[in-house]
C-alpha positions as CSV (number, residue, x, y, z in Angstrom):
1,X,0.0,0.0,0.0
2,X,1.3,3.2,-1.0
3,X,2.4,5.6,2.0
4,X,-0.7,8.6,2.5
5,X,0.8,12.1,2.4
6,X,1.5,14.0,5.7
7,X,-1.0,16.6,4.9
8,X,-4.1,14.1,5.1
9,X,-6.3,15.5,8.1
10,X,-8.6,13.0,9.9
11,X,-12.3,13.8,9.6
12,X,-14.2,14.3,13.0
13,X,-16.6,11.6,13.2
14,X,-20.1,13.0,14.4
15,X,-22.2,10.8,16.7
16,X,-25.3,11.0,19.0
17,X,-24.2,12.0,22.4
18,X,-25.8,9.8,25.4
19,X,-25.1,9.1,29.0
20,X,-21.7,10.5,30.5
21,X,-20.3,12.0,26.9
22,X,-23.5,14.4,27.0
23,X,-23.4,15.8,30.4
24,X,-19.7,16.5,29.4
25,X,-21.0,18.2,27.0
26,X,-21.5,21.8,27.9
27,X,-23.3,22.9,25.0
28,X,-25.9,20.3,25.6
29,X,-25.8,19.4,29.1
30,X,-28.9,20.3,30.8
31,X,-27.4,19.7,34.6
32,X,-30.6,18.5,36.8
33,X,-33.3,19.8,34.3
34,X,-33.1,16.6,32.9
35,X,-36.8,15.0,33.2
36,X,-37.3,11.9,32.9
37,X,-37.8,10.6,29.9
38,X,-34.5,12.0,28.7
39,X,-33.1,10.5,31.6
40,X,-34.8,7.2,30.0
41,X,-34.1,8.0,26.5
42,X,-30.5,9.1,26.8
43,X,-29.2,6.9,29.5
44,X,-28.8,9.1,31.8
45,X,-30.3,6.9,35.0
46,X,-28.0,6.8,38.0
47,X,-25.5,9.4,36.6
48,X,-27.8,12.2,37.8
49,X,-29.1,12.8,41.0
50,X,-32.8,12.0,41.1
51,X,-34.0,15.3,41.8
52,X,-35.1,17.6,38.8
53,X,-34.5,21.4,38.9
54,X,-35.8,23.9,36.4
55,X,-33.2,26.3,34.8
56,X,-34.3,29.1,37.1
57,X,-33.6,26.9,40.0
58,X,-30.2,25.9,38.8
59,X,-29.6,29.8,38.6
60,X,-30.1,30.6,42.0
61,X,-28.1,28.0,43.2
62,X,-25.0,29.5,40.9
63,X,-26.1,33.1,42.2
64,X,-26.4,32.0,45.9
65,X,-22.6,30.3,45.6
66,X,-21.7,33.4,43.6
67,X,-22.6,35.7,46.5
68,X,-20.8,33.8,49.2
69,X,-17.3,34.2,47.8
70,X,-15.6,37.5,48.6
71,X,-12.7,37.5,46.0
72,X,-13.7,38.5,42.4
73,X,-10.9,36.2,41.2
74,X,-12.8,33.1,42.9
75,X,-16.2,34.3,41.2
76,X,-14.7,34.9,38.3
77,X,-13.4,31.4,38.5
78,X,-16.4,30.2,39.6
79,X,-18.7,31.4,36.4
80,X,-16.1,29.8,34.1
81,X,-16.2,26.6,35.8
82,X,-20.1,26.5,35.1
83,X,-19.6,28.0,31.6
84,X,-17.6,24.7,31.2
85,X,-19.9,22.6,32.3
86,X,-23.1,23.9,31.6
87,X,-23.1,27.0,28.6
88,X,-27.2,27.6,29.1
89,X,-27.0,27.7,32.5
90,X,-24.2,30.1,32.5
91,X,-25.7,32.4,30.0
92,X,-28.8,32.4,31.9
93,X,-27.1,33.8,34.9
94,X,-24.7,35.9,32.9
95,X,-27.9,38.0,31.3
96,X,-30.3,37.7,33.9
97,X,-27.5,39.7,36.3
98,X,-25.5,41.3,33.7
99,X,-25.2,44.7,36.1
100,X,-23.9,42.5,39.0
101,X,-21.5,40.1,36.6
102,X,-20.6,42.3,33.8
103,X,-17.4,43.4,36.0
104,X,-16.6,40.0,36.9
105,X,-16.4,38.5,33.7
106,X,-14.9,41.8,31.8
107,X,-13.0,45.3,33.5
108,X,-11.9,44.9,35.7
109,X,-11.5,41.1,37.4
110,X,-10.8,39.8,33.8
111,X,-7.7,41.5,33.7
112,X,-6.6,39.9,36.9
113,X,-7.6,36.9,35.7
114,X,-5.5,37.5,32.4
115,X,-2.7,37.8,34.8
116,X,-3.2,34.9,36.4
117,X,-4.6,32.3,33.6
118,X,-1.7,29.9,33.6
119,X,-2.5,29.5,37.5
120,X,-6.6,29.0,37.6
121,X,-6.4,27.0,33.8
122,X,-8.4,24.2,33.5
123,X,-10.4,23.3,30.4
124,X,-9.0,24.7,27.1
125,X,-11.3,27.3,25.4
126,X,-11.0,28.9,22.2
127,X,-8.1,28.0,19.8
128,X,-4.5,29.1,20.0
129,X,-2.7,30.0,16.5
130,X,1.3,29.9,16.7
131,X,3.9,31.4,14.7
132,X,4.9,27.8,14.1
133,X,1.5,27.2,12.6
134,X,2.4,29.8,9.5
135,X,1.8,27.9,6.2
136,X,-1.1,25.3,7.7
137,X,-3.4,27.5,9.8
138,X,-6.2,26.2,7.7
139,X,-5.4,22.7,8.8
140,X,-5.4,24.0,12.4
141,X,-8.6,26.2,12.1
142,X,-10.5,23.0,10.4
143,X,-10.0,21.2,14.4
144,X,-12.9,23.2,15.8
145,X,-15.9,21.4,15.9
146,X,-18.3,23.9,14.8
147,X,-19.2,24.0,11.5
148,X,-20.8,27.6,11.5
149,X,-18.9,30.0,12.8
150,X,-19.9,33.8,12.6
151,X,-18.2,36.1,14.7
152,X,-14.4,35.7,16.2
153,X,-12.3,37.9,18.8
154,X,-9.1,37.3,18.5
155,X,-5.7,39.2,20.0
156,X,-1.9,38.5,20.3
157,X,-2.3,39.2,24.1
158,X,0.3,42.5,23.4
159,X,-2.0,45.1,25.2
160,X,-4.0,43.6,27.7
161,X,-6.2,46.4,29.0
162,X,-3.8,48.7,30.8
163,X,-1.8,45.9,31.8
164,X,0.6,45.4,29.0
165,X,2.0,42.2,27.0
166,X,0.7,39.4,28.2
167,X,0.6,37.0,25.8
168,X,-1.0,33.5,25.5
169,X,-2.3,34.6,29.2
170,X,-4.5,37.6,27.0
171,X,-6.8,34.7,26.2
172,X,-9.0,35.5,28.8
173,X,-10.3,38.7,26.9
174,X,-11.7,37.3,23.8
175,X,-13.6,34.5,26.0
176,X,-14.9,38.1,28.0
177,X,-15.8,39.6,25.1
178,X,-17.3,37.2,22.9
179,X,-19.2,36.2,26.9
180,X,-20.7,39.6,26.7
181,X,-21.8,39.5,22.8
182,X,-24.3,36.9,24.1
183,X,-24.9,38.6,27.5
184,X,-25.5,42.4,26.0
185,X,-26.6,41.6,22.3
186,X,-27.7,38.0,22.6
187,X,-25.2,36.7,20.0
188,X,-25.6,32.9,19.7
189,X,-22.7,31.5,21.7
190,X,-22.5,28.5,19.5
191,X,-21.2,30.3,16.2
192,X,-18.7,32.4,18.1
193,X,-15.0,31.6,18.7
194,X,-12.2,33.2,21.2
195,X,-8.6,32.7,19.2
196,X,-5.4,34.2,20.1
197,X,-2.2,34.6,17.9
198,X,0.7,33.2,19.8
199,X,3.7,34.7,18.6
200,X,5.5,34.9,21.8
201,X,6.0,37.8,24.6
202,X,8.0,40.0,25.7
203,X,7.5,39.9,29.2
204,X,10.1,38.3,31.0
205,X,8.1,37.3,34.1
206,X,5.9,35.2,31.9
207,X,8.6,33.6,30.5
208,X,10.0,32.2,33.4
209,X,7.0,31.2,34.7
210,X,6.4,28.0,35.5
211,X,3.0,27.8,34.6
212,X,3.1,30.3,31.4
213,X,0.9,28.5,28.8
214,X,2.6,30.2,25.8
215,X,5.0,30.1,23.1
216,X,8.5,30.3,25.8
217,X,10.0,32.6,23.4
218,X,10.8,36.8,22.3
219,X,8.3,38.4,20.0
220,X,9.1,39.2,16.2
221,X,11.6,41.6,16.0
222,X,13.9,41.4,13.2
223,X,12.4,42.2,9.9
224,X,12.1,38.4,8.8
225,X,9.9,37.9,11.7
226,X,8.1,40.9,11.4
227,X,7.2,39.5,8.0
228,X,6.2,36.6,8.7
229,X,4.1,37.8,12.0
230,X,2.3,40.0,8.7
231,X,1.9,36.5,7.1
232,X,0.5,35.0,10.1
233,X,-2.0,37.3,10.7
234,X,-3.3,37.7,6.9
235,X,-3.4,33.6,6.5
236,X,-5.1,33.3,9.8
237,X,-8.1,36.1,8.5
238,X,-8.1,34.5,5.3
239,X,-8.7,30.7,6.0
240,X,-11.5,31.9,8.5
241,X,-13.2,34.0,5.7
242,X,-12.6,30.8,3.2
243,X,-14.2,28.1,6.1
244,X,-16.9,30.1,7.2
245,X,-17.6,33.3,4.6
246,X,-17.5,36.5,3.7
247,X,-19.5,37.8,6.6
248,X,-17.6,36.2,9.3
249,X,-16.9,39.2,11.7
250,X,-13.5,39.5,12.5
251,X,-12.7,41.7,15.9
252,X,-9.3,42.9,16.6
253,X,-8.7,42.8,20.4
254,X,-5.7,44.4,22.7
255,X,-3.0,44.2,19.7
256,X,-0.4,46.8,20.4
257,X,0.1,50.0,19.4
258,X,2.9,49.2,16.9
259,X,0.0,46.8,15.4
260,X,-3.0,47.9,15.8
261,X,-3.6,51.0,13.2
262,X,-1.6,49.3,10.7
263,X,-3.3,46.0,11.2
264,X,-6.8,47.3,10.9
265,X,-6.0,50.0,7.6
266,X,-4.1,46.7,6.4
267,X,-7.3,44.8,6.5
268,X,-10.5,46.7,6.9
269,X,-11.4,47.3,3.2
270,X,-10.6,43.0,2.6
271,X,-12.6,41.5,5.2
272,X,-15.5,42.3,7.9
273,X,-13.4,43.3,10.5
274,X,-13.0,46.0,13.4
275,X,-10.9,47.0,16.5
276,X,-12.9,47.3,19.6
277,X,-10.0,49.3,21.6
278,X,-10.0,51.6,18.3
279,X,-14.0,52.3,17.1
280,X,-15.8,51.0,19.9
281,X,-13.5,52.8,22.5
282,X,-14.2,55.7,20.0
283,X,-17.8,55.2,19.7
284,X,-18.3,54.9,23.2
285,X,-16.3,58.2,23.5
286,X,-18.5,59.9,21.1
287,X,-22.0,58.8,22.1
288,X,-20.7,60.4,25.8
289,X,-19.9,63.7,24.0
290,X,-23.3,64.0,22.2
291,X,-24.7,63.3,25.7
292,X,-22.6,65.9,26.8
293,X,-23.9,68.7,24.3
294,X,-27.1,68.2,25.5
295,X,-25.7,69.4,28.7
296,X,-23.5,72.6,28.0
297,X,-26.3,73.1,24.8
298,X,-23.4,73.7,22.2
299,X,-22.0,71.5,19.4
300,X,-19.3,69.1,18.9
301,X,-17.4,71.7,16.7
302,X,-18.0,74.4,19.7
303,X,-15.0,72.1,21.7
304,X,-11.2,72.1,22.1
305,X,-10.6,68.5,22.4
306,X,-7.1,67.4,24.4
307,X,-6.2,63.9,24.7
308,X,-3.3,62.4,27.4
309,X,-2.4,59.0,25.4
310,X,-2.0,58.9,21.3
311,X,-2.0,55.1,21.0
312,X,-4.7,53.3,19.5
313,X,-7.5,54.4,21.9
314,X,-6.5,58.2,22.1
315,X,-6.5,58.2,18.0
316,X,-9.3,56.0,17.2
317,X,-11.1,58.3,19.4
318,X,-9.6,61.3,18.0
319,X,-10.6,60.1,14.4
320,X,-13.8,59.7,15.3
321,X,-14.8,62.8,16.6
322,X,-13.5,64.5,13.7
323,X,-15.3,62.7,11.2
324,X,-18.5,63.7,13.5
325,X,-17.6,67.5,13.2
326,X,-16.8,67.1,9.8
327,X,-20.3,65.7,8.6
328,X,-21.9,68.0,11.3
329,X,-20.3,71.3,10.4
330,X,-20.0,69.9,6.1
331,X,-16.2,70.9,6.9
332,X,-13.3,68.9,5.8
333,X,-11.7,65.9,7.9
334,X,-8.6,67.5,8.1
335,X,-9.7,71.2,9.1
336,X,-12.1,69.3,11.6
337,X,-9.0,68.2,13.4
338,X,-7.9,71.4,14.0
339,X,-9.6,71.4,17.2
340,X,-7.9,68.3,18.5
341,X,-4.9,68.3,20.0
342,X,-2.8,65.0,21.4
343,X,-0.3,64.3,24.3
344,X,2.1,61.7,24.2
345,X,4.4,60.6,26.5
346,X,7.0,63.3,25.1
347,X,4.2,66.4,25.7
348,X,2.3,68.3,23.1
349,X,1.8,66.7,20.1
350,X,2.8,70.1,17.2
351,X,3.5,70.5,13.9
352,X,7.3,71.0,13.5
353,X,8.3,68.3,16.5
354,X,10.9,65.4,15.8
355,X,9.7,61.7,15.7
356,X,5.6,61.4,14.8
357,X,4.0,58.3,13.5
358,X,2.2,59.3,10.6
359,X,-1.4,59.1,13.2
360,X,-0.1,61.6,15.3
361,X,1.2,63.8,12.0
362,X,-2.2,64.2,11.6
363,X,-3.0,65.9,14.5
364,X,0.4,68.1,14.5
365,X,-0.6,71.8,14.8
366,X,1.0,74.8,14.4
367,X,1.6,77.0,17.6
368,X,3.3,80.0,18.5
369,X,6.1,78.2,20.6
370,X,8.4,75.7,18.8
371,X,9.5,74.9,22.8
372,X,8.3,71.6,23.8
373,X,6.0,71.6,26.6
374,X,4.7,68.9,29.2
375,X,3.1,69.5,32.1
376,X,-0.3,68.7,31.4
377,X,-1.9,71.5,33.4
378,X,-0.1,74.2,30.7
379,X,-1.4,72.4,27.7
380,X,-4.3,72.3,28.4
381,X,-3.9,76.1,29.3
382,X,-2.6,76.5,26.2
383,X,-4.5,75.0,23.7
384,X,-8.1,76.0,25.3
385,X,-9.1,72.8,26.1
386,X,-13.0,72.1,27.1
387,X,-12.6,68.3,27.0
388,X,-9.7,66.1,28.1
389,X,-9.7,62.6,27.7
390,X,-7.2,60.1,29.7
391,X,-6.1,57.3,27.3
392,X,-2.6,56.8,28.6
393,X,-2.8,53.9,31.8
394,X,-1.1,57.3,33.9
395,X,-2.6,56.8,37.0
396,X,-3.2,60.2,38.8
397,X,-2.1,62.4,35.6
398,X,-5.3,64.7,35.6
399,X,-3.9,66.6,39.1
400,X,-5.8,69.5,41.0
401,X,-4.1,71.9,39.0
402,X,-5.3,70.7,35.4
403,X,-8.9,69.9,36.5
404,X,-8.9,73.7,37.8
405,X,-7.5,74.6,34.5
406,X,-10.1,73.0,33.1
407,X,-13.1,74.4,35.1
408,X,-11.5,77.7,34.3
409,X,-11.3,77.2,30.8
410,X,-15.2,76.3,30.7
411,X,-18.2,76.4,32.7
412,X,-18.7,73.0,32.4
413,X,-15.4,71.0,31.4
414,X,-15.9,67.6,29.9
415,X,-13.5,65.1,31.7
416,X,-13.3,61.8,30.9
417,X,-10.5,59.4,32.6
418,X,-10.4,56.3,30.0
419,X,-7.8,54.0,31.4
420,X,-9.0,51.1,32.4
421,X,-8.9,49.6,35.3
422,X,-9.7,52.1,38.4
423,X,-5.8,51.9,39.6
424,X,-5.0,53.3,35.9
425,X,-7.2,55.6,35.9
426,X,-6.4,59.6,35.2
427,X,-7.9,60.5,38.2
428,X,-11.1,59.5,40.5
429,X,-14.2,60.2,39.9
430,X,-14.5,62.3,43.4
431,X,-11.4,64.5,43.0
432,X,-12.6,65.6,39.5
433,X,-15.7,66.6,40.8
434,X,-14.3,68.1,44.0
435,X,-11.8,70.4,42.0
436,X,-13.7,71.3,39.2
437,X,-16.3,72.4,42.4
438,X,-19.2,70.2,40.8
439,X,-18.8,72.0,37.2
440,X,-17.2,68.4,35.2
441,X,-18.7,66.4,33.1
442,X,-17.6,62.9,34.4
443,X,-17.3,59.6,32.4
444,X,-14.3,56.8,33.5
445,X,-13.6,53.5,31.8
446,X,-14.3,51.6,35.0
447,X,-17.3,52.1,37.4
448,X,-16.7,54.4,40.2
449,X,-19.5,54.0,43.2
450,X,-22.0,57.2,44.0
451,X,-20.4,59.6,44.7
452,X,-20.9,62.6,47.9
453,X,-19.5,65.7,47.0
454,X,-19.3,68.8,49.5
455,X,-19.0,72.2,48.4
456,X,-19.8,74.9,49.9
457,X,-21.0,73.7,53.0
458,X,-23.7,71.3,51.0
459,X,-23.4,67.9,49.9
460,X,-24.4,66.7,46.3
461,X,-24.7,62.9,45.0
462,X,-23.2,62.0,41.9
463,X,-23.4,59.0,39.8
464,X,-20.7,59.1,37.9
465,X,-21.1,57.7,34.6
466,X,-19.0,54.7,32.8
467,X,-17.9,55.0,29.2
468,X,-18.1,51.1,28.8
469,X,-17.2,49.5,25.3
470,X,-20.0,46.9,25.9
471,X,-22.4,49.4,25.5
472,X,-21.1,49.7,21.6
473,X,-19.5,46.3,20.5
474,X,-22.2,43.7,20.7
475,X,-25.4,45.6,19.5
476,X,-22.9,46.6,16.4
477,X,-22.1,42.8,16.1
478,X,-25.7,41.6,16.3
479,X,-26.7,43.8,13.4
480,X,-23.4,42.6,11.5
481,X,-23.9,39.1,12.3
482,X,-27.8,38.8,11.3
483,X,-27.3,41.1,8.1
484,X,-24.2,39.1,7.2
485,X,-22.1,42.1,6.5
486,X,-19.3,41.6,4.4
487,X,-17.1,44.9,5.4
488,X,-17.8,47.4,8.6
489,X,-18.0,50.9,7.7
490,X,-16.9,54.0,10.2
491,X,-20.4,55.2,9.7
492,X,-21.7,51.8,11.8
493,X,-19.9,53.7,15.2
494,X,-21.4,57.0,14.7
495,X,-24.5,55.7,14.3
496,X,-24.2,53.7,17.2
497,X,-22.9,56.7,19.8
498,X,-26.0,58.5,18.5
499,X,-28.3,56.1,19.4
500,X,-26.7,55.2,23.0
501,X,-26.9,58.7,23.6
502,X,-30.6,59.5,23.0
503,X,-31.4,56.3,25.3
504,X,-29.7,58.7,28.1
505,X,-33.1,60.6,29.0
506,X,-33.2,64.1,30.6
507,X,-33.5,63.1,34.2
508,X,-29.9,60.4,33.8
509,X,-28.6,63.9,32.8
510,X,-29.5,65.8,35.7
511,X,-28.3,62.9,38.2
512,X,-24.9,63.3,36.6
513,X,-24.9,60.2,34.1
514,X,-24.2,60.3,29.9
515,X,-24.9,57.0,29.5
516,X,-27.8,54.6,29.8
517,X,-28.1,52.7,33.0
518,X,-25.9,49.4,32.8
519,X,-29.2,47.1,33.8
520,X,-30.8,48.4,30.8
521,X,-28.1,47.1,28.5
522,X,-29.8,44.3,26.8
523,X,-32.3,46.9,25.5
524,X,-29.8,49.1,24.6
525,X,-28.0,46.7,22.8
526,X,-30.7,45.9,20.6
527,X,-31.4,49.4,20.0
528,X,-28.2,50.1,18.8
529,X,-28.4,46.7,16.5
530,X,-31.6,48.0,14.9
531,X,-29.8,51.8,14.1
532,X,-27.1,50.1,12.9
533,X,-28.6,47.5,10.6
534,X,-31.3,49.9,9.6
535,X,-27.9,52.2,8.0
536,X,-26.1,48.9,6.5
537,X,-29.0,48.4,4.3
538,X,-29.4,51.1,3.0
539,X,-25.7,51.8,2.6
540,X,-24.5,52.4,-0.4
541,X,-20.5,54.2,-1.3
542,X,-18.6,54.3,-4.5
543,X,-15.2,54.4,-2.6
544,X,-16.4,51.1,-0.3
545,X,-17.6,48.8,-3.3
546,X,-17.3,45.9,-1.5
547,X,-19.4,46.5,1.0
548,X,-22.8,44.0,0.9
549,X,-25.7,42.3,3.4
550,X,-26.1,39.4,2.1
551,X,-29.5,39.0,3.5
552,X,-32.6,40.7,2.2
553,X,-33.6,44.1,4.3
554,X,-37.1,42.4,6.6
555,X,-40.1,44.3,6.9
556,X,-40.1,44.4,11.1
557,X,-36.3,44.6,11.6
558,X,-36.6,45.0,15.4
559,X,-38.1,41.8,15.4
560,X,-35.9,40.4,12.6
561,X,-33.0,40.8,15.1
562,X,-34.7,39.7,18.3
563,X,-35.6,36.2,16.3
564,X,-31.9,36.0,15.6
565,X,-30.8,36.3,19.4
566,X,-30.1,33.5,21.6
567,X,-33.2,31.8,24.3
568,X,-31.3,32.0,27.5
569,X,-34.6,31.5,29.5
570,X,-35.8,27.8,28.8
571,X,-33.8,24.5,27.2
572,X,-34.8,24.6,23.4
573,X,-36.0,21.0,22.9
574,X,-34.9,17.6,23.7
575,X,-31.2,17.3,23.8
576,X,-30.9,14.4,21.4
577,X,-33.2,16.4,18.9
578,X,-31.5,19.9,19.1
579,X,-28.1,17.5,18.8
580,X,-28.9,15.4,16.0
581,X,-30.3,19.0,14.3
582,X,-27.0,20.9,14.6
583,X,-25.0,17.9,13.4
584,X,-27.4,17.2,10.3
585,X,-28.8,13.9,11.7
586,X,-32.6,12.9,10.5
């Protein structure tokens, strides 16, 4: 018998689960909510305890255990031990206390657990793609057992949050995100996948950990490699869009800064793809801002925007809000950016200064001086600023002394510490109210608790709001997902910030909030969904031919899109039915 090439891949044999093999199962394990006759049918007697609990009751057992343990860590823990073992049980907690969970299983305790996912790993989730899989990553891709797959998050684990390059250990943000497409937008779980790119670290802790789960070695950084990470990353994109379409969304996540603009102008216009840290951070961003004008009663173009941070987030943000002005004012991108002005970690950001990435050359300015200039507090004197966003991980950075600059600049100064998580952050919540005396315009990337602020002998309350990119990245999904998008335009995350922001009603803005209340978030989610679906069909742009929804617009779209989201309340059918369905069984 001749010898069979190497590059013959072994077919997964599809079979009927029963007994122990299903409740191993999580997708189809139903815990206790088992009745009988599936007990019967799928010989399941004896394995099972004899009493039957309903879903609901299942819940409030996880809840009541989840209540008990004081460290996040353990909760967090906790959550993805039942996601293992049972994913509609999980997902019914996860949405049914989305308020309570949301900063257990994303910002912050996910990035602790990020730092710690070698230690707490159990069960594999997700794929990992190595630099050694370059040349066969459709071999590799072709082992998950899903044969629809519609939406992935994947990162390289470079820029974890505000906690740097963490590598294989990142994995534990895709899983949070892709968690919260099903929690926020009600995404179906079972056509999503969590990959990250494994092309080493450069943190030198993790590679002399004991229990790192990575690739033990440096990240690309001779030219060669750097070529070859290119490589990686376009074969890895294009054997997903060959297995499972043109409309497989494709989300960027924590890639670094040397990666992540260049990545996503690399590929936007070739496959339905977006960065979360660069659009939704933006769209978030601007749907606060809008908020915001409803407060002060001005325009977008009335500002002097100042950002401390000109990575990914500080741009992508900065980007945004200039295409806003430009279509609000019918102005030009470029004199739209006029008004925004960026802070690195070298000071003001001007025309004529040494060593600019072509993103920040954008934003370089002419000014009087050609000194440089860095205390924050004097550029933001300088330049006028009425809004100042922290997007740098400078914890503190936004002292007494700016804040005041900024309340004197404005009667009502728009402040908005971004970094992520709370011990990152710019500055707290109650020092930017205290020295601004009330005056700010608050919005943080984590939650801050109510606030009491004294002044002048009375004391105010203030809940201060949290510009949260889960508002912004599933409902977008959702409408990409069921309209089968083949390309996401920029258009999609102005759409959405305008449509968070009229959910914020007139009385959120008087108690000190721009953004809709977290509990309502499955509501906003599809709100946004149906805004953004109701623009991609009726999109059309000579410079973005490639653009298509390859489904046909429906007459009720709101209900078009809750018909595509995923029953978290009840078990859909016998398990040996919904199985055999999935798998193409009679």
């Amino acid at each position: 018998m001749a010898a069979q090439p190497d590059n013959i891949q072994v077919p997964w044999v599809k079979q009927i689960q029963t007994g122990q093999p299903l409740i191993e199962n999580s997708r189809y394990n139903k815990g206790l909510a088992f009745t009988d006759h599936e007990r019967t049918t799928l010989c399941l007697h004896g394995l099972l305890p004899p009493r039957i609990m309903t879903l609901e009751e299942q819940a409030h057992q996880v809840m009541w255990n989840i209540r008990r343990k004081i460290s996040n860590l353990d909760k967090y823990q906790y959550l993805m031990s039942v996601l293992e073992s049972n994913e509609k049980l999980f997902y019914n907690v996860l949405i049914n206390n989305v308020f309570d969970l949301m900063p257990i299983v994303y910002t912050p305790t996910v990035g602790l657990a990020c730092q710690r996912y070698g230690y707490i790993f159990t069960n594999p989730r997700g794929m990992y793609i190595t630099i050694k899989d370059l040349g066969n990553v459709r071999t590799v891709l072709r082992n998950w057992p899903q044969s629809k797959v519609e939406g992935i998050v994947f990162t390289d684990g470079q820029r974890i949050l505000g906690l740097g390059d963490l590598g294989a250990f990142g994995m534990g943000i895709p899983v949070g995100k892709l968690a919260l497409y099903t929690a926020c937008a009600g995404v179906n779980p079972s056509r999503l996948l969590p990959v990250t790119i494994d092309v080493g670290t450069n943190n030198q802790d993790l590679l002399e950990d004991e229990f790192y789960i990575g690739l033990k070695q440096k990240r690309p950084s001779t030219e060669e490699q750097k070529a070859n990470y290119d490589k990686l990353i376009l074969e890895f994109m294009t054997e997903a869009r060959n297995l499972w379409g043109h409309s497989c969304l494709l989300q960027f996540e924590d890639f670094g800064n040397s990666n992540a603009f260049r990545l996503l102008q690399m590929h936007r216009h070739n496959f339905c793809t977006f960065n979360d840290d660069i659009q939704g951070t933006a769209s978030i961003a601007l749907s606060g801002l809008y908020s915001a004008m409803r407060i002060t009663g001005g325009k977008l173009s009335d500002n002097v925007f100042c950002f401390l941070g000109a990575g990914s987030a500080g741009i992508g943000i900065a980007d945004l809000i200039a295409l806003a002005i430009s279509q609000e004012e019918n102005m030009s991108v470029e004199e739209a950016r006029t008004r925004i002005w960026l802070v690195d970690s070298r000071g003001l950001i001007f025309k004529g200064r040494e060593r600019l990435t072509p993103q920040k050359l954008k934003y370089a300015h002419a000014r009087k001086s050609s000194e440089k200039v860095t205390a924050l507090h004097e550029i933001v004197k300088e330049v006028g600023a009425t809004a100042l966003f922290g997007v740098s991980g400078q914890s503190g950075a936004f002292t007494e002394a700016v804040c005041r600059q900024m309340a004197a600049n404005t009667d009502r100064p728009i402040i908005f510490p971004y970094s992520n998580p709370n011990s990152k952050a710019e500055q707290s919540a109650a020092n930017c109210y205290k020295w601004t005396q009330n005056r700010c315009i608050f919005a943080s990337g984590s939650p801050w608790p109510e606030q009491e602020i004294e002044l002048d002998g009375r004391t105010f309350k203030v809940i201060p709001a949290q510009g949260n990119n889960a508002y912004i990245f599933p409902g977008v999904a959702l409408a990409i997902i069921a309209c089968k998008c083949t390309r996401v335009p920029e258009q999609f995350f102005i759409n959405a910030a305008k449509c968070c922001s009229s959910l914020v009603t007139d009385e959120m803005l008087k108690s000190g909030t721009i953004y809709p209340p977290l509990k309502s978030i499955r509501e906003v989610s599809l709100k946004i969904a149906v805004s953004v679906a109701d623009f991609a069909y009726s999109y059309s742009n000579p410079n973005d031919p490639e653009f298509k929804t390859l489904t046909v617009r429906p007459k009720d779209l709101e209900g078009f899109l809750r018909s595509k989201q995923y029953n978290h309340e009840h078990h859909d059918q016998f398990a040996y039915n919904l199985f055999a369905e999935e798998h193409g069984y009679q």
